[in-house]
N, C-alpha and C positions, 0 to 999 in steps of 0.2 A: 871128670870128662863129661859128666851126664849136663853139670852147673854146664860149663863151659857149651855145649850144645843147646842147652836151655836160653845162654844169654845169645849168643847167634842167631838164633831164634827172635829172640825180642829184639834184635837190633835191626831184623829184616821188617819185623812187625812195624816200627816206630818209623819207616823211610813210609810204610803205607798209609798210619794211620794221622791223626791229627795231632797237631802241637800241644793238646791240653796235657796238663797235670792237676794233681791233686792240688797245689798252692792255687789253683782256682776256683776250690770248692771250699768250704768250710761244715764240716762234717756237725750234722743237727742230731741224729741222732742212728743209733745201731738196729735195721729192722729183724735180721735174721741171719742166719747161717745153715744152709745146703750141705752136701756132699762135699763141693767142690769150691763153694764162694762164698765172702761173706756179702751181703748187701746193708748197703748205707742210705739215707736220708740226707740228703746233700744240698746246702744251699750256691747258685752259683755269685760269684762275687761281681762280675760285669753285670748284673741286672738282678740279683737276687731273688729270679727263680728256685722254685723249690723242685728239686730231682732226685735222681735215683743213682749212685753207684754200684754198681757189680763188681765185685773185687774177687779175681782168680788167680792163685798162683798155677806160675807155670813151670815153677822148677819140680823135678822129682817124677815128672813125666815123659815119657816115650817122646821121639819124631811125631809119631802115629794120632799119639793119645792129645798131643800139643794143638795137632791141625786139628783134632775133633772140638776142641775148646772153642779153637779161633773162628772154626766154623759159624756158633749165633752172631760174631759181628758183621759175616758176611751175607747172614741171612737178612741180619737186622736193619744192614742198611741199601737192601732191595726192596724192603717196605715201607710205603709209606699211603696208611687209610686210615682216618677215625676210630676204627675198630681193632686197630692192632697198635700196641704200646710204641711211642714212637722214641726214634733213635737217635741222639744228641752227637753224639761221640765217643769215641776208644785211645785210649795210649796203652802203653806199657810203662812200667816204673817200678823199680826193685824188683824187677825179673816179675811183676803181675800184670796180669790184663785189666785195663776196668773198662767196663762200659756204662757209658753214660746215657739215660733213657729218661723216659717220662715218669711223672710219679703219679698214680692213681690212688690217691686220697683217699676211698670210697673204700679199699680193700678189695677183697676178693670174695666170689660167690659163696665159696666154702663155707666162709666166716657168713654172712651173710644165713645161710641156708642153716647153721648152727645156732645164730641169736634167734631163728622162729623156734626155737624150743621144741619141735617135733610138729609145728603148725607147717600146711605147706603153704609155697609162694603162691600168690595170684595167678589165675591164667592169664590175665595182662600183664603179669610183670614177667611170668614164664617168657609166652610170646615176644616181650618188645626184647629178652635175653636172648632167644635163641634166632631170632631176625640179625640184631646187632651183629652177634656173632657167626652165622651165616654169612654175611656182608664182607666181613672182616676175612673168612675161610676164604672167601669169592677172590678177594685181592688177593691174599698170598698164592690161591691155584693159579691164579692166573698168572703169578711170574713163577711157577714151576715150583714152587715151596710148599710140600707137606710138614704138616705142623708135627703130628704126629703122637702128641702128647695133649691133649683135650680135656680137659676136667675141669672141674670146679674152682681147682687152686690156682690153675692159671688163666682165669676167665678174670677179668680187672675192670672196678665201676671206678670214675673220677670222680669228683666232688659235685660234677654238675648231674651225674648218675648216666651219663655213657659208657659204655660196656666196652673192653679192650680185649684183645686177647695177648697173652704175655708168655714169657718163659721159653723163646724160642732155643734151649738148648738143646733140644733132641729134633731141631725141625731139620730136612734134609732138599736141597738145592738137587732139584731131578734136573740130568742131562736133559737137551733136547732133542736127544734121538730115544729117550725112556720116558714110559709111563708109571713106571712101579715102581718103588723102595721096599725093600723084600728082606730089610733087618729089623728083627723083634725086639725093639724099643719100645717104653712108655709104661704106664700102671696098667697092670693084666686085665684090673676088672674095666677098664673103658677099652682094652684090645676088640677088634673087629675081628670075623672070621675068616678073613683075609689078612690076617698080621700085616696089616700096613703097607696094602697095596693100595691103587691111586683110590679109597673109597674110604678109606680109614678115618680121615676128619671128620666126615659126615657122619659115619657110623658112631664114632664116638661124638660128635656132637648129640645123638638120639639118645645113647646112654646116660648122659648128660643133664637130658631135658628130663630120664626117668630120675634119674636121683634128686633133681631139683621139688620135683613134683610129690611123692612120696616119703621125703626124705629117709629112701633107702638107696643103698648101691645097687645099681641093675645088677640083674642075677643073683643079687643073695637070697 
């Protein structure tokens, strides 16, 4: 019953989303695996861009748990800035979601902030990160999108070294009669003391800037 719910689901999914499949892509290489998804390196085959697939099953989960999934593609494709990872496309296929995105070359700040061996970054390179990404907060508040989740590991450099912000899976789409999101989501040590009321991106972006800097986690 639960399959059966699950494929109902993906069949509502796939009347929304776009025609691709995977016979589009040709898989480069395996980058990681989450919680809940593996991610790929993907080349596409009409122009042979280099991208990102998000592959998330969606069998074995709640009604509830299903929409919380489906939720980053709908976050993902009400943004669109330079400083936020951008959004290709979604299907469904063997009862998985995947989302198709950009691929940021360059990695991510973490990695970055770990090859300075306990050196910290520049106050010019700090600055031109925490601007970029400010920029990038600017866009998603302004279409009602709390990220919600700010760190290091989802802060994303391209190859040409622009700063992205990514991993919108705990980002939350505020009604237009709300200013809060009021469920305690994200890593604790970048949580604000507001648990993630309308102030929280920013606050975790300061925590952010202290980790970069330092290279220690605020408040340890």
């Amino acid at each position: 019953c639960r399959l059966a719910d699950a494929r109902r689901s993906c069949a509502n999914l796939r009347d929304a989303m776009s025609t691709l499949s995977m016979s589009d892509f040709e898989v480069v290489s395996f980058l990681g695996k989450g919680t809940t998804a593996s991610v790929y390196k993907v080349r596409r085959r009409a122009d042979g861009a280099l991208l990102v697939v998000k592959a998330i099953m969606l069998t074995g989960y709640s009604e509830v748990q299903r929409r919380e999934i489906i939720n980053e593609v709908t976050v993902m494709s009400r943004a669109s800035h330079p400083n936020v990872i951008a959004y290709e496309g979604s299907f469904v296929e063997r009862d998985t979601l995947h989302i198709v995105m950009e691929l940021a070359g360059g990695g991510d700040l973490a990695h970055l902030i770990k090859a300075q061996a306990g050196v910290p970054l520049g106050e010019e390179q700090i600055w031109s990160v925490v601007v970029q990404v400010s920029e990038g907060l600017q866009h998603l508040h302004e279409r009602r999108i709390l990220h919600r989740d700010i760190k290091a590991m989802n802060i994303f450099t391209d190859a040409r070294g622009a700063v992205k912000i990514g991993d919108l899976g705990l980002a939350r789409l505020l009604p237009a009669h709300s200013s809060h999101a009021r469920t305690g989501v994200g890593t604790p040590l970048y949580f604000s003391p507001e648990m993630c009321e309308e102030r929280c991106d920013a606050i975790a972006l300061h925590a952010g800037t202290a980790r970069a800097a330092p290279d220690a986690p605020p408040l340890a």
